[in-house]
C-alpha positions in Angstrom: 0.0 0.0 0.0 1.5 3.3 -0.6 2.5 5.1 2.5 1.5 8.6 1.6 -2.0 7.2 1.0 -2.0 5.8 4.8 -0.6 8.5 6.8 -2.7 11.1 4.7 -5.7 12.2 7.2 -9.3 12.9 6.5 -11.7 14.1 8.0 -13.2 11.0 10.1 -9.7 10.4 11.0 -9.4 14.0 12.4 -12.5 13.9 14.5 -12.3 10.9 15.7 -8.9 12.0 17.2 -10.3 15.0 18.1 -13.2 13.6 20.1 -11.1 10.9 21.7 -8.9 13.0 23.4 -12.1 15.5 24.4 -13.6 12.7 26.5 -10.9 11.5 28.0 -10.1 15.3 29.1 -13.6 15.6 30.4 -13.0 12.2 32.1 -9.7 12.4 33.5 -10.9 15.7 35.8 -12.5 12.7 38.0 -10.1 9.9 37.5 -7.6 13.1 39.0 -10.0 12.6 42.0 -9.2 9.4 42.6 -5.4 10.5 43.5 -6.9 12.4 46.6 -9.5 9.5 47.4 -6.5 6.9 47.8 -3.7 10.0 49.0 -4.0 8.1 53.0 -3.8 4.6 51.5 -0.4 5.8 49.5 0.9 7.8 51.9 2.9 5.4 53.5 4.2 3.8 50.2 4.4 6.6 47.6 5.7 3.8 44.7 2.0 2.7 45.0 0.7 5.5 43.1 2.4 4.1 39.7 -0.1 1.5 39.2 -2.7 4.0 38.1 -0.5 5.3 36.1 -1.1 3.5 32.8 -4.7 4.7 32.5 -3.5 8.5 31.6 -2.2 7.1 28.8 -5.2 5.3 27.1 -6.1 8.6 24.8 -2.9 8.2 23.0 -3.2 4.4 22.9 -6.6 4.5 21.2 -6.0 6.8 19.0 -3.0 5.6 17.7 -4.8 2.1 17.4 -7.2 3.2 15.9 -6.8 6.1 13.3 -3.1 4.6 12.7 -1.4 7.6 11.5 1.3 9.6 12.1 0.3 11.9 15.6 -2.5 10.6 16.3 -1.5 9.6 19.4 0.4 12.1 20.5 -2.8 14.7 19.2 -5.4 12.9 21.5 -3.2 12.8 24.2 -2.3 16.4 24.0 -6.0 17.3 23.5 -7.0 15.3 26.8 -4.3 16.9 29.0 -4.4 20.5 27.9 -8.5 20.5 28.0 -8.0 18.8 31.6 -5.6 21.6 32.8 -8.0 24.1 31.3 -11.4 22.5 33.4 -9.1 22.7 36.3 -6.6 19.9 37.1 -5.0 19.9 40.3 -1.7 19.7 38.9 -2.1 22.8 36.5 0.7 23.4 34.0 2.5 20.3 34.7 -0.8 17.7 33.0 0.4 19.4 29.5 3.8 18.5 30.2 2.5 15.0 31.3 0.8 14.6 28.2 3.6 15.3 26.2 5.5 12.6 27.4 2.7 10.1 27.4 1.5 10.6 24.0 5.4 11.1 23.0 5.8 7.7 24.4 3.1 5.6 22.4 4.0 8.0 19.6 7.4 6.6 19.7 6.4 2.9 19.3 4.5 3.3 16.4 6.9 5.4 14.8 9.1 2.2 15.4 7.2 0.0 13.0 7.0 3.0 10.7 3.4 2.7 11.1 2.5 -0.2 9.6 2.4 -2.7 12.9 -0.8 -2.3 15.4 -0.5 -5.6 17.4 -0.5 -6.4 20.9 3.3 -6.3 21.5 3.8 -3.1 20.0 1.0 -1.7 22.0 2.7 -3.0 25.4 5.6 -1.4 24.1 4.0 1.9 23.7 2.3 1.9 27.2 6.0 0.8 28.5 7.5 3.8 27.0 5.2 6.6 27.9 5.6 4.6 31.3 9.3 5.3 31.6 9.3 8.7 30.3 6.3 10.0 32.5 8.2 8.6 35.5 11.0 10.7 34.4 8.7 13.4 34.3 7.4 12.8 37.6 10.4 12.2 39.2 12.0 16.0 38.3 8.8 17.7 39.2 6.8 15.6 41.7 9.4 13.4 43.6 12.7 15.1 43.6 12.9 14.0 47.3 11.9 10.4 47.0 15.1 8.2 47.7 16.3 6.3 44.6 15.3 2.9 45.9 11.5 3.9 45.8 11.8 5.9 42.6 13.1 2.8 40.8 10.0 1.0 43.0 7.6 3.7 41.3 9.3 3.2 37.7 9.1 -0.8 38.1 4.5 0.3 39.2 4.6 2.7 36.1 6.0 0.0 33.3 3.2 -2.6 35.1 0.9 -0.3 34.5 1.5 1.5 31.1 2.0 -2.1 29.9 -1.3 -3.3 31.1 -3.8 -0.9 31.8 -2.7 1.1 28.1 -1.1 -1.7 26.2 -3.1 -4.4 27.1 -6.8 -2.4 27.9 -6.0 0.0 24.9 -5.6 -3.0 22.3 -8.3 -5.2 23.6 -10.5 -2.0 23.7 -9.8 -1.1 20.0 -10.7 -4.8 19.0 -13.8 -5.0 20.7 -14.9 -2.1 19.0 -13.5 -3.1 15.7 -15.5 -6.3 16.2 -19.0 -4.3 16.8 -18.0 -2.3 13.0 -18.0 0.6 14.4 -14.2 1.7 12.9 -15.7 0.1 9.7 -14.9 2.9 8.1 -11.4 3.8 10.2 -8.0 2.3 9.3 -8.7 -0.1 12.7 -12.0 -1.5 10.5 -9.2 -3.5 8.1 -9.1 -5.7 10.6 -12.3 -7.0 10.0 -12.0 -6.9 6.4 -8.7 -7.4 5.0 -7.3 -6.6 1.8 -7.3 -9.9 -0.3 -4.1 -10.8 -1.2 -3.1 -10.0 -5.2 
């Protein structure tokens, strides 16, 4: 298939974008909440927080999986965290910054495959990078006084959860709704109907 006809967008592939990243902005103002509902439980092991991680990177995920072209990802994710920071956010300037890495992240494993590979390990992959680069994120602005030992802790939470909750959740999510035909008529519908062989 020639590669300036896949990574050209249309308009569906814009919206859809578009409206990802819009509801999970609206959506992650209450999943924020749920930081300050568990802040006693963590309080006493900080590391714990990771494991929630992966869901702030699910925008990014589905929209890579399912427009599949060239920042997508890293679009929905930046349209989730800067709409977030501007209903309020409790961590303000720092979500856009946040989304930059996460969305760089699954960005950066699709641009691996050049775009052309949507499966299960690559979407790990993804979750596992913008996993490791939020940390880093975190770890300058958040938890400059956490000891090494924990931080490391924290990172090992984060990759568990970028790996599961977004690679795992992200790619079973896309193929459930691939499966319904609602991305019929998105680059995630070939799934469903693939291209006979010449």
């Amino acid at each position: 298939m020639n590669r300036s006809h896949t990574t050209r967008y249309r308009t569906v592939d814009l919206l859809v974008t578009v409206a990802i990243g819009v509801a999970f902005g609206v959506a992650f103002l209450g999943y924020g909440q749920l930081y300050t509902l568990i802040g006693p439980l963590t309080t006493a092991f900080k590391p714990a927080e990771g494991l929630l991680a992966g869901i702030w990177f699910l925008p990014a995920m589905l929209a890579g999986l399912i427009v599949r072209k060239p920042g997508a990802a890293l679009g929905a994710e930046m349209i989730a965290a800067v709409l977030s920071m501007l209903l309020g956010s409790q961590w303000g300037w720092g979500t856009a910054i946040s989304g930059l890495m996460q969305g760089g992240g699954v960005e950066l494993a699709f641009l691996l495959t050049r775009y052309r590979r949507f499966t299960l390990p690559v979407a790990i992959l993804g979750g596992v990078l913008a996993a490791i680069l939020e940390w880093g994120w975190e770890k300058f602005a958040y938890y400059q006084e956490m000891s090494w030992s924990f931080s490391f802790i924290m990172l090992a939470f984060f990759i568990a959860s970028g790996a599961v909750l977004c690679g795992l959740l992200g790619w079973a999510a896309t193929r459930a709704l691939a499966a319904t035909g609602a991305l019929d008529s998105l680059p995630a519908g070939r799934d469903r109907h693939p291209v006979p062989a010449k």
